[in-house]
C-alpha beads as a LAMMPS data file, in Angstrom:
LAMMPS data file: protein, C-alpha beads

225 atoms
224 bonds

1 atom types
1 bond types

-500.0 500.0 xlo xhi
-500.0 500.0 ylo yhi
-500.0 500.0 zlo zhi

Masses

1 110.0

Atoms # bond

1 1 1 0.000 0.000 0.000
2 1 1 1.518 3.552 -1.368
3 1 1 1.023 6.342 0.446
4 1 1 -1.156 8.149 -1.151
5 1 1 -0.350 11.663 -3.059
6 1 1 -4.009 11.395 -4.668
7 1 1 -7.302 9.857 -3.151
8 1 1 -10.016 9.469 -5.830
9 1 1 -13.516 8.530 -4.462
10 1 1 -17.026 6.692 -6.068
11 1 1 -19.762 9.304 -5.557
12 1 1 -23.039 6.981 -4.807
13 1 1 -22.922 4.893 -1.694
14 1 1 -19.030 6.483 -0.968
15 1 1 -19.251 10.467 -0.698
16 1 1 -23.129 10.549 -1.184
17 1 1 -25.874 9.016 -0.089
18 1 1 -28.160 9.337 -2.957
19 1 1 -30.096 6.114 -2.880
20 1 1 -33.140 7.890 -1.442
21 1 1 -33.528 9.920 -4.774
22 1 1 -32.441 7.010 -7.013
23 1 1 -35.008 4.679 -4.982
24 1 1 -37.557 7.720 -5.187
25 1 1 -37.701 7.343 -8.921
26 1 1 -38.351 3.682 -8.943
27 1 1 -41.244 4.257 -6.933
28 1 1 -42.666 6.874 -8.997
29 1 1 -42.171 4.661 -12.066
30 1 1 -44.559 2.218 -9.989
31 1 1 -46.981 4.674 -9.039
32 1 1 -47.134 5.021 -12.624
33 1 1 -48.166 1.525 -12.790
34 1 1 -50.580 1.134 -9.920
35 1 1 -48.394 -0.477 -8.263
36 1 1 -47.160 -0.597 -4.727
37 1 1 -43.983 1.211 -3.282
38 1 1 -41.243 -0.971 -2.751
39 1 1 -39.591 -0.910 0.512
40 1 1 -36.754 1.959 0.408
41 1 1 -34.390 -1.242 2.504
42 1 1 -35.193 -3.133 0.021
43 1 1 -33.898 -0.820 -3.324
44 1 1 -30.949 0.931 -1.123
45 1 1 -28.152 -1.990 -1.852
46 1 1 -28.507 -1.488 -5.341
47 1 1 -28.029 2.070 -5.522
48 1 1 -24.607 1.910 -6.853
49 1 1 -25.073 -0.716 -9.758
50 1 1 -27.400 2.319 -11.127
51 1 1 -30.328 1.335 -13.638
52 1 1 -29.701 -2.278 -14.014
53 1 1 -29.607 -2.989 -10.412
54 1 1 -32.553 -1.108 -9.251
55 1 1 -34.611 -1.694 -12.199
56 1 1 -33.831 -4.977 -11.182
57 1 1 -34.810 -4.802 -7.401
58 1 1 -37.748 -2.917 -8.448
59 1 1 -39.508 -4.683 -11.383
60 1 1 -37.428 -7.782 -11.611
61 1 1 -36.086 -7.523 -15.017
62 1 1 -32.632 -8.021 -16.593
63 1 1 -30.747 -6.253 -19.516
64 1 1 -32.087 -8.923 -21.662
65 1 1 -35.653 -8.540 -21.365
66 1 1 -37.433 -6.267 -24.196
67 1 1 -39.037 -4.280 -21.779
68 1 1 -35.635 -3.169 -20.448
69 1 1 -34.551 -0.003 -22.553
70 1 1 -37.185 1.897 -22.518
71 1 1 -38.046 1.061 -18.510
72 1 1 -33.948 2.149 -18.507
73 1 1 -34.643 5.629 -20.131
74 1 1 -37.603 6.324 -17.924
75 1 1 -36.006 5.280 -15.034
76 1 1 -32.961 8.065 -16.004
77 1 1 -35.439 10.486 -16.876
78 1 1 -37.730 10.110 -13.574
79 1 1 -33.996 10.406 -11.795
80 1 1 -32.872 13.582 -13.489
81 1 1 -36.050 15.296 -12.751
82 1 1 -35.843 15.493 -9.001
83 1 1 -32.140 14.793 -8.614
84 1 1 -31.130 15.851 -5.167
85 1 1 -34.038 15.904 -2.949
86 1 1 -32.972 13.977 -0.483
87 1 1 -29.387 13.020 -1.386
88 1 1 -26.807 14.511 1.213
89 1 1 -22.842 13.694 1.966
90 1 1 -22.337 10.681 4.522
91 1 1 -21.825 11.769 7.801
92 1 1 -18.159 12.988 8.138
93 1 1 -17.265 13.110 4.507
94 1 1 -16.883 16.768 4.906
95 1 1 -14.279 16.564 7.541
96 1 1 -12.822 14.006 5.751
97 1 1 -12.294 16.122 2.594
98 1 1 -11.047 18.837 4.728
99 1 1 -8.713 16.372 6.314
100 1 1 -7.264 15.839 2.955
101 1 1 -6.817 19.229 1.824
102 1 1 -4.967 20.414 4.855
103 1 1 -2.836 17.392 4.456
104 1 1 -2.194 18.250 0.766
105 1 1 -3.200 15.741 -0.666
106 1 1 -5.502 15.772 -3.968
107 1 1 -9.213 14.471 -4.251
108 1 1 -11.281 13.014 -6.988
109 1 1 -14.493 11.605 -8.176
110 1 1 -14.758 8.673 -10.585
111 1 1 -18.615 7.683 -10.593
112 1 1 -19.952 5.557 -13.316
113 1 1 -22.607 7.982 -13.463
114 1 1 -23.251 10.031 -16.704
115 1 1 -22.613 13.612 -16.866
116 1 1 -26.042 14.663 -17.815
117 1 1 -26.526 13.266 -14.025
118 1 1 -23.172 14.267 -12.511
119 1 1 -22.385 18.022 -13.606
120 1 1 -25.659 19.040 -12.075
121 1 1 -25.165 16.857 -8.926
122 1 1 -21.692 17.669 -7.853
123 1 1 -22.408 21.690 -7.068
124 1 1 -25.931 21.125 -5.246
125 1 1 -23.817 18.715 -3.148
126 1 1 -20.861 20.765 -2.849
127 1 1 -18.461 18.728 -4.230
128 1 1 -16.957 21.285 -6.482
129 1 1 -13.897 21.738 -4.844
130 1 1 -12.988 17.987 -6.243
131 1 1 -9.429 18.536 -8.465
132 1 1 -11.187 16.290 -11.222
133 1 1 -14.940 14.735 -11.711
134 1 1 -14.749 11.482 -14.125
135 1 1 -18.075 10.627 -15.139
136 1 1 -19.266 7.486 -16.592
137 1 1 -19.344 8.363 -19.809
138 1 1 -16.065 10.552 -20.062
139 1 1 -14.150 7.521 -21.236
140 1 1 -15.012 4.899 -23.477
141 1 1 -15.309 2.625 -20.791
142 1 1 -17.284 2.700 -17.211
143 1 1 -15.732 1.253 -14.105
144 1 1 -15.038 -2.330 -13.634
145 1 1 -13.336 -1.057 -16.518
146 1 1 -9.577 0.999 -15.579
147 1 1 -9.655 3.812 -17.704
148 1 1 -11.822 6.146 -15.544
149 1 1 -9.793 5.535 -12.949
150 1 1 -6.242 6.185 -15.146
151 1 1 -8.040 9.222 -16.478
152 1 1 -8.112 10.781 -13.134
153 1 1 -4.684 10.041 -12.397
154 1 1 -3.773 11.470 -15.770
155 1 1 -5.890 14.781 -14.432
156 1 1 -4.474 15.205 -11.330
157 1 1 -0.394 14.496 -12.575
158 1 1 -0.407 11.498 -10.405
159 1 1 0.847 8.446 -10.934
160 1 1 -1.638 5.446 -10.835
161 1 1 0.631 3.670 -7.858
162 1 1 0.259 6.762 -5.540
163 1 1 -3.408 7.126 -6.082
164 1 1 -5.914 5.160 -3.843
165 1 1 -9.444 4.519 -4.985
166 1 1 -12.519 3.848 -2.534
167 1 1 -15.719 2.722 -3.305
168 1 1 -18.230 0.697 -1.819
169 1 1 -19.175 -1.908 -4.811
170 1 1 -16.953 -4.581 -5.894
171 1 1 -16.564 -2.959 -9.197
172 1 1 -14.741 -0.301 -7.354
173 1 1 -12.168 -2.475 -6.274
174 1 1 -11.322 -4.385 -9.513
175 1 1 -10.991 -0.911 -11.492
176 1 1 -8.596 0.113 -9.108
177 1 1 -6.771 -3.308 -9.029
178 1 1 -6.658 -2.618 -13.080
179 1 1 -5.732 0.428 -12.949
180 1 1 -2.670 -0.185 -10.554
181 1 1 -3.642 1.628 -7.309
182 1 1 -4.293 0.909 -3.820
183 1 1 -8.190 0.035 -3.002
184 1 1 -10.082 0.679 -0.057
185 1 1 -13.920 -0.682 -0.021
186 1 1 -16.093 2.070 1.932
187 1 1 -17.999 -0.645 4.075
188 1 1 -20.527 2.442 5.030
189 1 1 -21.659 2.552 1.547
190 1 1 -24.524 0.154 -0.260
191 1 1 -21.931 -2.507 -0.697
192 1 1 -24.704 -4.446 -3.157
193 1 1 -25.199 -8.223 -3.279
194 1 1 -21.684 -9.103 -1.747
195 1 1 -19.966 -7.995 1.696
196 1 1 -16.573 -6.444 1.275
197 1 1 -14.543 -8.526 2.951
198 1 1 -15.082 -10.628 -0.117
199 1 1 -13.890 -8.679 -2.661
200 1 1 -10.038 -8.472 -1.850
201 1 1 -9.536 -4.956 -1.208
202 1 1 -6.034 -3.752 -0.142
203 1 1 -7.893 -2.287 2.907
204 1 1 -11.752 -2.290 4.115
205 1 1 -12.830 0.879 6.080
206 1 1 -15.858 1.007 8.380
207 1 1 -16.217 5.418 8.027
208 1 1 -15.154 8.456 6.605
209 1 1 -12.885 9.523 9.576
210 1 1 -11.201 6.151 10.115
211 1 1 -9.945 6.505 6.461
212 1 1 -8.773 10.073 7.400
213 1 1 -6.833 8.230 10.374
214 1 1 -5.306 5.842 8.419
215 1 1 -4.450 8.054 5.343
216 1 1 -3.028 10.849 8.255
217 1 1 -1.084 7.717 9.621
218 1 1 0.431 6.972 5.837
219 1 1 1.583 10.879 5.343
220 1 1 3.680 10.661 9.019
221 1 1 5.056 7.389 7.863
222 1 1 6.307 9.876 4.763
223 1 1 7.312 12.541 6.934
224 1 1 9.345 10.447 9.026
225 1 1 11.011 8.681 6.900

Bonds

1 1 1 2
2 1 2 3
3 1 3 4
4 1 4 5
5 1 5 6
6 1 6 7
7 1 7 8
8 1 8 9
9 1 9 10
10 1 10 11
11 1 11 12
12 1 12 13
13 1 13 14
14 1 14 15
15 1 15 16
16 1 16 17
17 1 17 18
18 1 18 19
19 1 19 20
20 1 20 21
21 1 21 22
22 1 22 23
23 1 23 24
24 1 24 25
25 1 25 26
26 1 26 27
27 1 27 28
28 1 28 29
29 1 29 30
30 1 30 31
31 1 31 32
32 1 32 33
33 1 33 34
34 1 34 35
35 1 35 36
36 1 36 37
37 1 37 38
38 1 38 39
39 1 39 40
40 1 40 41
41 1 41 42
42 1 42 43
43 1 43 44
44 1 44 45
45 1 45 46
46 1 46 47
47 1 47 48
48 1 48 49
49 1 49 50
50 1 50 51
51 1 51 52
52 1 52 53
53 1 53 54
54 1 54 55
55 1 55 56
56 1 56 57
57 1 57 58
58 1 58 59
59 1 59 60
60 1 60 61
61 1 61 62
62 1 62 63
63 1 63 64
64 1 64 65
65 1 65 66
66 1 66 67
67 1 67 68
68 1 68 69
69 1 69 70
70 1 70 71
71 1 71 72
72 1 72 73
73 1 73 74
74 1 74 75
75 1 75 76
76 1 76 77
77 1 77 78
78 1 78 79
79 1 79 80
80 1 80 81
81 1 81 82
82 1 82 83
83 1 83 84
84 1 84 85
85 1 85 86
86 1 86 87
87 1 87 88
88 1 88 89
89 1 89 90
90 1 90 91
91 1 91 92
92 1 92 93
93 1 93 94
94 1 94 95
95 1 95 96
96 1 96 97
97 1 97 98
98 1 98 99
99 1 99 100
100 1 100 101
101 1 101 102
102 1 102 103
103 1 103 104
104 1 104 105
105 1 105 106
106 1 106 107
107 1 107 108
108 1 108 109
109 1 109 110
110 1 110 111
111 1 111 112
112 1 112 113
113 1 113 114
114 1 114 115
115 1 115 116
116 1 116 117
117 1 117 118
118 1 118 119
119 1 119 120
120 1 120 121
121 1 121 122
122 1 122 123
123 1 123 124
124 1 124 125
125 1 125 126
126 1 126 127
127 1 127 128
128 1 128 129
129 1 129 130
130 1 130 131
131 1 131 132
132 1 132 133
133 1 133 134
134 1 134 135
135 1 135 136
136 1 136 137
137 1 137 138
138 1 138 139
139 1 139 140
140 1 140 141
141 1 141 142
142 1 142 143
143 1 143 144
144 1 144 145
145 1 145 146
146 1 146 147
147 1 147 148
148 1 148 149
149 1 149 150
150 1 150 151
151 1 151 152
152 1 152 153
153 1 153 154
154 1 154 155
155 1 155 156
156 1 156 157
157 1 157 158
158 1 158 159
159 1 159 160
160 1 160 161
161 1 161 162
162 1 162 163
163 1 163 164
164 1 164 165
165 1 165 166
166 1 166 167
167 1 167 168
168 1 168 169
169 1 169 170
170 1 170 171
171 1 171 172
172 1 172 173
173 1 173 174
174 1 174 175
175 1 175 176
176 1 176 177
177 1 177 178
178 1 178 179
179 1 179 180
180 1 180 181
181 1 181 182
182 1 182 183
183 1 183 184
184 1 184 185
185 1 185 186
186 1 186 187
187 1 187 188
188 1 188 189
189 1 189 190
190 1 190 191
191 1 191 192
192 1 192 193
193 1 193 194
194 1 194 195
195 1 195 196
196 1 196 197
197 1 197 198
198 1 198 199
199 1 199 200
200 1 200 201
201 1 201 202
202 1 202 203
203 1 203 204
204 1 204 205
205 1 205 206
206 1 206 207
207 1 207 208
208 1 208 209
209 1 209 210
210 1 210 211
211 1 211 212
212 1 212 213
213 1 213 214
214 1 214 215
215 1 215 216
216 1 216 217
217 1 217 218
218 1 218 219
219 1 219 220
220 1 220 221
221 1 221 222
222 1 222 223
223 1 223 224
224 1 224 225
């Protein structure tokens, strides 16, 4: 495990908690349908596997069924029209991000969600201060996929070794095992199907300021040596 000079971050389920939102608009689609809400429990651990997974959870279909595309573009469109109702920061992401900054150390988003969603998002939670914002769709490829993540390295003038990458979905950790840098699973997020200790993360933590602890622990090792 480097020590860091960059920390990049998932946005759903890892900064934000935006699953009430992204849940919100599954229910409305049901409404739609005159049919009952699903339990919010039920649709929050598959917030951050975005359409598929709570289309999924919510009307039990897969990519392959016909029905799937269009529920897909409703489901986006119901989203982006009330996009941060409810969604806030965890609790103690904001110290954490402070944390980093007075350490000097660089922060960044990678989220697999598309800009259309993200560039509006990132401001009303006020994320802005984030050195680079990688959206799903600003590479060819979405996370498990590295190049998002190698993107923001390229952004920030970091190499990929020296950057870590949390995020609370396996996906998370096997872009930044591609990609070359250190991964931390965010074990307060939505974590979907799987727990983390499963997915062979270089280091599981349990909150925000225990991460700041151990990345404050990492920059003393640095100073010391």
């Amino acid at each position: 495990m480097y020590i860091p000079q960059a920390i990049l971050f998932d946005l759903d389920g890892t900064l934000a908690d935006t699953a009430p939102d992204l849940a919100a608009a599954i229910n409305a689609m049901r409404s739609k349908r005159n049919l009952p809400a699903v339990n919010y429990h039920s649709l929050r651990p598959f917030a951050s596997a975005g359409a598929r997974g709570l289309l999924g959870a919510g009307f039990n279909i897969s990519q392959e069924d016909e029905t799937y595309e269009p529920m897909r573009i409703e489901f986006l469109n119901q989203y982006e029209s009330a996009l941060a109702i409810h969604s806030r920061l965890f609790d103690h992401v904001r110290t954490l991000l402070r944390g980093l900054d007075d350490l000097g150390i660089s922060w960044g988003i990678v989220t697999n969600k598309a800009m259309r969603f993200t560039n509006p998002l990132i401001p009303l939670l006020d994320l802005q201060e984030a050195r680079c914002v990688v959206s799903g769709d600003t590479t060819p490829h979405a996370k498990p996929h590295p190049a998002p993540l190698l993107e923001a390295a390229r952004r920030l003038g970091v190499r990929s070794e020296y950057c870590w990458y949390i995020g609370d979905d396996l996906r998370d950790i096997q872009a930044a095992e591609a990609a070359g840098m250190t991964s931390v699973a965010a074990a307060w997020g939505y974590c979907g199907a799987t727990e983390p200790k499963h997915w062979k993360a270089d280091a599981i933590i349990d909150s925000p300021l225990e991460l700041l602890e151990l990345v404050r622990a990492k920059h003393l090792q640095a100073v010391g040596s």
